[in-house]
N, C-alpha and C positions, 0 to 999 in steps of 0.2 A: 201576620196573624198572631192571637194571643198565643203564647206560651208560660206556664208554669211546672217549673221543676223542683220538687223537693227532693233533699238529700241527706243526710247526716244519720238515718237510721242503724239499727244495727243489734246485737244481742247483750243484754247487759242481764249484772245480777239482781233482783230485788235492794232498793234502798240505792242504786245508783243512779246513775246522771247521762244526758244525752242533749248535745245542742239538733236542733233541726234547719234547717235553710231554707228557701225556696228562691231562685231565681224568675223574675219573672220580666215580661217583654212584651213587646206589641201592641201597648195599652199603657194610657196614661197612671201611671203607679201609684206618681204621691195624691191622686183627688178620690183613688178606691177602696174601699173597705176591704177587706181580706178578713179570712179566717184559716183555722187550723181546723178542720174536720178529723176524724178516726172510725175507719171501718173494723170492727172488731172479728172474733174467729163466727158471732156468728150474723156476721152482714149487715150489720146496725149500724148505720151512719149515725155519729154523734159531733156536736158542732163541739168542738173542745174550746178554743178561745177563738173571738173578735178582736180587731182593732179596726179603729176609723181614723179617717185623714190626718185628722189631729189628733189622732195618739191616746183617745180614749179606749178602754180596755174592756173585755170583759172576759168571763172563763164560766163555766161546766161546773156546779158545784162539787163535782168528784177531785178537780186539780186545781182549787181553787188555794194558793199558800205554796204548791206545789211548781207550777207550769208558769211561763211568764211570756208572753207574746209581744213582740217587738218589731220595729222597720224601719228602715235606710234608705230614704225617699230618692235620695241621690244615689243611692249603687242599685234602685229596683231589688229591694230584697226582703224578704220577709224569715222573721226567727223566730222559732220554740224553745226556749230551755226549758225542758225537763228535770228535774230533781225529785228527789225521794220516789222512782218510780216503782210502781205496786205490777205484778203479775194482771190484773184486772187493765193495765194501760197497754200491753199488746197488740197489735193492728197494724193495718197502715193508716200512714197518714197521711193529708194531701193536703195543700192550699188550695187554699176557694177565692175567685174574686165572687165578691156576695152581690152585687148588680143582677147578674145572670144563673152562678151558680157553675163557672167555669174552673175545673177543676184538671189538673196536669197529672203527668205523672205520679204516683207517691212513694214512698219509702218505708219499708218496714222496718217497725219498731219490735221488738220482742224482747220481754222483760222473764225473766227464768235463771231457779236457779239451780 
């Protein structure tokens, strides 16, 4: 069965850094688009970045300079680095495989200072 699990969340001060992770399984990795989604305090899914098979990128004009979305088609893994994070980046967050819209676990992020 699919499984995703994101990790790497945590409480950080404004203007800090955060890598993100997602392990994922049970489904072909490297031919799926992914995404980084964030549910905020007030229930607003937001699609924060894309990647597609081949490595094309996209981002949220809010973390765009900021956030950098990446994958390891050979470890099944999907990353978020975070930088320069603003109080307004708050939530969880989760991987998406975007086909379906299959979403794991997420990890909270909490940016405060």
């Amino acid at each position: 069965d699919v499984q995703l699990q994101a990790s790497g969340g945590g409480t950080v001060q404004p203007g800090g850094s955060l890598r993100l992770s997602c392990a994922a399984s049970g489904f072909a990795f490297s031919t799926a688009a992914m995404s980084w989604v964030r549910q905020g305090s007030g229930k607003t899914v937001e699609r924060i970045s894309i990647i597609n098979p081949g490595g094309h990128t996209g981002y949220l004009d809010s973390v765009k300079g900021r956030f950098i979305i990446s994958r390891h088609n050979a470890k099944n893994m999907l990353y978020l680095q975070m930088d320069s994070l603003k109080p307004e980046d708050t939530g969880v967050y989760y991987c998406e495989r975007n086909s379906d819209g299959t979403r794991g676990m997420g990890t909270q992020v909490t940016v405060s200072s």
